[in-house]
N, C-alpha and C positions, 0 to 999 in steps of 0.2 A: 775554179774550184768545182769540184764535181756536186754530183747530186746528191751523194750518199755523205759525203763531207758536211754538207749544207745541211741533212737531216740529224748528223754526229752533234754538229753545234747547237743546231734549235734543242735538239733532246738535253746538252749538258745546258744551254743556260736555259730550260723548261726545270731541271733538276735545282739549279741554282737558285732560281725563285722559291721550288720549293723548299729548299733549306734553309732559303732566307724566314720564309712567311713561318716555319715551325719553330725557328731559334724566337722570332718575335709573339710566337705563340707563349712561349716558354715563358718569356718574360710577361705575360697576361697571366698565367698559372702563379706563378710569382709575387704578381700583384693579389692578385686572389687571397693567397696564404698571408699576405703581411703585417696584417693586423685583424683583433676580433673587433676594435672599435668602428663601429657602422660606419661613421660617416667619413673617417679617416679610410676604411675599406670603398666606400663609394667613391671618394677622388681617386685612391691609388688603382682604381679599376677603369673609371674614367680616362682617366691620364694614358694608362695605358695601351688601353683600346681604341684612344686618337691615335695614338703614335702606329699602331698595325693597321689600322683603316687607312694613314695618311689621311686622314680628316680633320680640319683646322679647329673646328668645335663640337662641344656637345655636352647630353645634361641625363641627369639619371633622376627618374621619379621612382617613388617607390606606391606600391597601391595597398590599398585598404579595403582587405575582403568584405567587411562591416559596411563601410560607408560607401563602399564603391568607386570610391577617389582616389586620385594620385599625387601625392605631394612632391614637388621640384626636393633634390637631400644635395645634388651636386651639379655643378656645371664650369663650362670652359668657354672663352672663345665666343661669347654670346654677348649680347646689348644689354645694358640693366633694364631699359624699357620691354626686349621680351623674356627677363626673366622676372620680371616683375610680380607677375600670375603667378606664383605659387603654388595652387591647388586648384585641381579645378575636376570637374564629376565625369566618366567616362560614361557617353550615352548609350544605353543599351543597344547592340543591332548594327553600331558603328564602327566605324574600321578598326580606330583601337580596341574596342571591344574583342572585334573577329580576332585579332592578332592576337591577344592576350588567351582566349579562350581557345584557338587552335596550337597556341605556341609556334608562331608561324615567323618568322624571320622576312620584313620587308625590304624590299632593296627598290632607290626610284633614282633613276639616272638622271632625271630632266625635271623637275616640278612640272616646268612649263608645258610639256608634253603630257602631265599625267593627270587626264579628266576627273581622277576624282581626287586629286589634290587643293584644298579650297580654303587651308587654313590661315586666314587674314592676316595672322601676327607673324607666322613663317613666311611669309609672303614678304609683310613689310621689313623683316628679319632679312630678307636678300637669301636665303637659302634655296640652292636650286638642283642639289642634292641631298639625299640621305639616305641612312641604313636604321630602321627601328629593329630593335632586338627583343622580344618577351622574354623575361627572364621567369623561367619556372621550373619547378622540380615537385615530382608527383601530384601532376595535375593543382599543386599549390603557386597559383600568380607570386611574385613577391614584387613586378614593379618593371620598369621600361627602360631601355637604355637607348637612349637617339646620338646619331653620328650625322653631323652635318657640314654641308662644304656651300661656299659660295659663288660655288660656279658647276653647272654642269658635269659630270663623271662619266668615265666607263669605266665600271668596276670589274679588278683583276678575277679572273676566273679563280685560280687555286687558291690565293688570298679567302677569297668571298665564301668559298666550299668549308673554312676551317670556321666560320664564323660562328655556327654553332656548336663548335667544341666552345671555343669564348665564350661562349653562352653558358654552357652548363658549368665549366668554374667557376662563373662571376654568382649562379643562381646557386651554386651550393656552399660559396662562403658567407655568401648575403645570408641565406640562413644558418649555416652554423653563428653566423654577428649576432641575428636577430632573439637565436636560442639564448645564448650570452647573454643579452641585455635582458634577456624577460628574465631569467636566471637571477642576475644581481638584481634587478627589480625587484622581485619575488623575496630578497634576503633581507630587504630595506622596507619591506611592503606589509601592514598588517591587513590579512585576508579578510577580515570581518568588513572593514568600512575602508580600504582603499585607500587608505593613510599612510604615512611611513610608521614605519615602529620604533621606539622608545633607544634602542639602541642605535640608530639613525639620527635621534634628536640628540644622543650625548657626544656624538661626530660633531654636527652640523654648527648647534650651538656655540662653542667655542670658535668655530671656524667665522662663523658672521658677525660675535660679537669684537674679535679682534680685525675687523675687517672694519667695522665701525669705529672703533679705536682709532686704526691706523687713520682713516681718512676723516675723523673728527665729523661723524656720521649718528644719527639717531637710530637706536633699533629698539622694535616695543615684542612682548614676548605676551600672548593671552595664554590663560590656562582655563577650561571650559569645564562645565561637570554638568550633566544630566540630571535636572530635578526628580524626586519622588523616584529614581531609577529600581529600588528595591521593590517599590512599592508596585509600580508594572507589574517584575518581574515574579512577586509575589500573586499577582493577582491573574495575570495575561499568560504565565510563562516562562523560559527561557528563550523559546522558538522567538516569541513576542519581543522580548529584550535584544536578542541580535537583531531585528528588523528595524528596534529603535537606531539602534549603535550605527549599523548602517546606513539610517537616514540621515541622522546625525553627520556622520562622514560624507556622503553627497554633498548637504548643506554647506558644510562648510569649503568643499571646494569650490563648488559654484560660486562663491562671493570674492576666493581670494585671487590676485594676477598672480602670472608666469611666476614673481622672482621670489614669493613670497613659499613657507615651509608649513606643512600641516599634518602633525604626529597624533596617532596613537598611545597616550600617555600610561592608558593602564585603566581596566574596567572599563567604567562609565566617563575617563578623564580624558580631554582630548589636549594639545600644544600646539599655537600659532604662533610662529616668527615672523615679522613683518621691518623686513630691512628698509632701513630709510626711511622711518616713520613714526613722527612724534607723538607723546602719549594722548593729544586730541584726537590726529588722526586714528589711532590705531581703536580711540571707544568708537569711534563711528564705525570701523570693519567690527566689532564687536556688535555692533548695536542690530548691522545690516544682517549679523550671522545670528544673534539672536530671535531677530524674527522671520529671517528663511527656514528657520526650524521649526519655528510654528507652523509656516506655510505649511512648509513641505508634509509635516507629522500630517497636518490635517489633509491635506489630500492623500497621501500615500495609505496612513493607518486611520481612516475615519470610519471604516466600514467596522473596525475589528478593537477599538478603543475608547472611551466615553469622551477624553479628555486631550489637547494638543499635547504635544509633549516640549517639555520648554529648557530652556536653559540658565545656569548663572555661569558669571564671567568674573574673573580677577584680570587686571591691564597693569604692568609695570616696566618702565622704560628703562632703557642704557642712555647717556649718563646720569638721567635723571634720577632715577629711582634707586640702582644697584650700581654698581662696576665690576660685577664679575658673574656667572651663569648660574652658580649655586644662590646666590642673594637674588637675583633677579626672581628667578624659579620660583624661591621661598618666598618673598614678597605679593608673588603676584596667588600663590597658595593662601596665602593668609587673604589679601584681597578677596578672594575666590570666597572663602568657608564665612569671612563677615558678610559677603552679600547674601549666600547661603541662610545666614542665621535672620537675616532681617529681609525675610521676605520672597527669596527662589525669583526667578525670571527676572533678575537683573544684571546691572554692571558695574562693576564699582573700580575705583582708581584711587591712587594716593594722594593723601589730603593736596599736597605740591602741586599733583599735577592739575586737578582738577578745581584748584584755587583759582 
């Protein structure tokens, strides 16, 4: 075969690779568009940026302009041991850092070869390749994409050249997800104090009490109101009044876990759903929410208010108290307005439960 022959062929299967790596690009693009939901968006991008890297594993963090961290949203092909870590703070000055802040695409053939490779868990991970991606668009980080293999690489020149085309689809569906999700956030979300809003709780509500139903489960409902709240607002303001409302709302997430619901009810009125949680437990999250709000009023407003600002509380549980959302509600309303009348900065429960 002659020479020119020999250069005909390298040029058509040089051509063929690249048709191959742009059809597998295609389906990276693809992934991209598939969905707005983030973390359903984070696997289908993962997935498919294994399959174009030919890389056996990998994990996608996302980072937190605020806090400076990056939390693990997806992964493949990895240890539970090292995916265990979760979150963890990117050190100022340090390589992830550089990367993220230059938007710089790493490529490392060998760990074992690369002096400033030093990360213990990837180590004991057996990783001895990888490709970090920054995933960013207009100078906004949104988070990291690592590709890793367990053994040594030499990675394809034309392959490797498109990576950051991969890059900028993966970082500009992640944020079209991310606008989305603040979006519905934002519809569900009362702005004042961080809450959900009321047409949120008339969703919700029915949804967790037949969910207690169905699994013969306890679910207790508070309903909270702001003592003397006129009297503030008469005295302090309105400016002063939202700042209560707000503290308010702080307080009361600070005290509740993950699976637990805390609305905006209207005014001065706040809604706590507390699944799985009988009407004792649920006065002690009352009791603990009761005085994080003195806490907190006193440090936050002491400079600007005579007086803590305090709360009462109505508690009335599923099956115990109601069997259904509108008597539960009213129940724990009524609860609410009798501890109101005898006295502000309490809790009060139903004779039953509190027998």
């Amino acid at each position: 075969m002659s020479l020119t022959a020999d250069c005909d062929n390298c040029k058509a299967n040089e051509l063929k690779g690249q048709v191959r790596a742009l059809n597998d690009l295609i389906g990276v693009a693809h992934a991209s568009v598939s969905t707005i939901d983030l973390d359903a968006l984070l696997g289908a991008i993962l997935e498919s940026a294994m399959n174009f890297t030919e890389m056996p594993a990998g994990s996608f963090a996302l980072y937190d302009n605020r806090s400076g961290e990056l939390t693990l949203r997806a992964h493949a092909g990895l240890s539970s041991a090292f995916v265990a870590r979760d979150a963890w703070t990117v050190t100022p000055g340090g390589l992830t850092d550089q990367l993220l802040r230059r938007g710089e695409i790493l490529f490392v053939e060998d760990t074992e070869q690369a002096d400033f490779f030093n990360n213990p868990l990837a180590v004991a991970e057996g990783i001895r390749s990888l490709i970090c991606i920054p995933l960013v668009t207009k100078g906004h980080i949104h988070g990291i994409l690592y590709l890793d293999d367990f053994r040594p690489r030499t990675f394809e020149q034309n392959r490797m050249s498109l990576i950051s085309v991969l890059a900028s689809f993966a970082a500009m569906a992640i944020e079209n997800a991310k606008l989305h999700q603040e979006a519905r956030q934002m519809a569900v979300t009362d702005a004042l104090t961080g809450l959900h809003n009321r047409r949120y709780l008339e969703k919700v509500l029915p949804q967790e009490l037949e969910r207690a139903r169905r699994y013969g489960l306890s679910l207790s409902l508070l309903l909270i109101d702001a003592d003397n709240f006129k009297k503030f607002n008469d005295t302090y303001g309105h400016l002063m009044g939202d700042r209560i409302l707000g503290t308010i709302g702080r307080a009361v997430r600070k005290v509740l876990r993950s699976v637990d619901f805390a609305f905006r009810y209207g005014g001065e009125e706040f809604v706590v759903i507390l699944p799985e949680t009988s009407a004792e437990s649920a006065s002690m999250v009352a009791e603990r929410i009761r005085q994080r709000v003195i806490d907190d009023s006193k440090v936050v407003l002491c400079n600007d208010v005579a007086e803590p600002v305090t709360v009462s509380i109505g508690v009335a549980c599923f099956p115990r108290d109601a069997q259904d959302s509108e008597s539960l509600v009213a129940l724990a309303d009524s609860l609410l307005y009798q501890a109101k009348g005898t006295g502000k900065n309490r809790i009060l429960l139903s004779k039953e439960a509190s027998s």
